[in-house]
Residue frames as qw, qx, qy, qz and C-alpha x, y, z in Angstrom:
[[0.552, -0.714, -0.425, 0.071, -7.98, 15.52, 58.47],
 [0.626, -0.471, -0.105, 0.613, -5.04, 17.30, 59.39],
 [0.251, 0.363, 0.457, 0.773, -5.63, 19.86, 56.79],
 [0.304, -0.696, -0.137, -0.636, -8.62, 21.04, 57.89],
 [0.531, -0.658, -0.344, 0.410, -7.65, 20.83, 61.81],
 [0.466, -0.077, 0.107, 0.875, -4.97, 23.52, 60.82],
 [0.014, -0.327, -0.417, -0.848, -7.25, 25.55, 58.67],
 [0.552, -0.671, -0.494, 0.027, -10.15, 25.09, 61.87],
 [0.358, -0.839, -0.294, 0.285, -7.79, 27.08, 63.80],
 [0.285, -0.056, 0.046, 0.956, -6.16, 29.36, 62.08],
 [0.193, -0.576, -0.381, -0.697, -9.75, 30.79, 60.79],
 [0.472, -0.753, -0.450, -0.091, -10.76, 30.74, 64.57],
 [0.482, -0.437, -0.094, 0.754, -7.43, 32.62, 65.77],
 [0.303, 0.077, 0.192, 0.930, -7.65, 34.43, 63.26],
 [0.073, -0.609, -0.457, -0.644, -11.08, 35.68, 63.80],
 [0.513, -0.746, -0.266, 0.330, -10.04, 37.03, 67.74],
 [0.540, -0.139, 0.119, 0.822, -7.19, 38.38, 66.51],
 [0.293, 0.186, 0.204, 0.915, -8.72, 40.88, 64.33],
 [0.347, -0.716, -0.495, -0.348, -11.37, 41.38, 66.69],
 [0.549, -0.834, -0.015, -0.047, -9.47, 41.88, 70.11],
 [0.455, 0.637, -0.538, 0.313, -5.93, 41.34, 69.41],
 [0.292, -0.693, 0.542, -0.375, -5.59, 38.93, 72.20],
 [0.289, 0.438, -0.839, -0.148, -3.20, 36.18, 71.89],
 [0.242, -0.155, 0.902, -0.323, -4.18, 34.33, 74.78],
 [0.500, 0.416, 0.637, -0.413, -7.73, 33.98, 73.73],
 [0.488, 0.509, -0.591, -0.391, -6.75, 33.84, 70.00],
 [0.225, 0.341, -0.913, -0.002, -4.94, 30.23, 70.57],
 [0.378, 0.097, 0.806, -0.445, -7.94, 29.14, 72.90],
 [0.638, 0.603, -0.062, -0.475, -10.63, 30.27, 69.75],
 [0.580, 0.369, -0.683, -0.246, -8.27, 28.28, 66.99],
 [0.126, 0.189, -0.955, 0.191, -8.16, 25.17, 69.65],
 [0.484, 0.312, 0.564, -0.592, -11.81, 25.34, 70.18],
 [0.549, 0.626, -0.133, -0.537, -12.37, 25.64, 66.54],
 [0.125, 0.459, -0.877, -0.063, -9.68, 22.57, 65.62],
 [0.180, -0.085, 0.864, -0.462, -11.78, 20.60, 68.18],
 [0.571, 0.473, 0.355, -0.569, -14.92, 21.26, 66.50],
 [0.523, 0.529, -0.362, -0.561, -14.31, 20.47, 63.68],
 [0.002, 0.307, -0.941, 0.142, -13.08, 16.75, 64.45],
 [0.429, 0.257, 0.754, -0.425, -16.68, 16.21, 65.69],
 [0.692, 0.528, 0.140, -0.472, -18.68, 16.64, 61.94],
 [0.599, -0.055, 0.689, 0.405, -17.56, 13.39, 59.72],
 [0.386, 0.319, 0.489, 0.714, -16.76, 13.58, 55.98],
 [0.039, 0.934, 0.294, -0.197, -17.49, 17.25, 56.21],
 [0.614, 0.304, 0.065, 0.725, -15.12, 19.38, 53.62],
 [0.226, 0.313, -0.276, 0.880, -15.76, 22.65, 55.69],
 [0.317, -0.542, -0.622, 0.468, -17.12, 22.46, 59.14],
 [0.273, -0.663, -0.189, -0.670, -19.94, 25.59, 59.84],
 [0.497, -0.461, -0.657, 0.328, -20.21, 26.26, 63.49],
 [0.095, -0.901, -0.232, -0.354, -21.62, 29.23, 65.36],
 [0.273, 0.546, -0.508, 0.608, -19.76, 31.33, 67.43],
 [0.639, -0.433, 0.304, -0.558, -21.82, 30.37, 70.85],
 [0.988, -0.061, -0.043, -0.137, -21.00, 26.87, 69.88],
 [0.501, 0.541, -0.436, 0.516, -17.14, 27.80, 69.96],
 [0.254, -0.384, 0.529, -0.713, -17.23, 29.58, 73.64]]
């Protein structure tokens, strides 16, 4: 679990970052993306749209 919370948000910082380069709303994206991923059981890589992030 704590594997893929990490990997949840680094793929969601990282996918503001190299869109807008802005931190603040980088760290919200990976903590939105962490969060989501918590919610789909025995799942080895959580899919989620980006409307379902925001």
């Amino acid at each position: 679990m704590i594997n893929r919370l990490g990997d949840s948000y680094v793929a969601g910082f990282l996918y503001v970052y190299l869109i807008e380069g802005d931190i603040a709303k980088d760290m919200v994206y990976g903590s939105a993306c962490a969060a989501l991923s918590t919610t789909i059981p025995n799942e080895t890589m959580p899919l989620f749209t980006k409307d379902r992030v925001e």
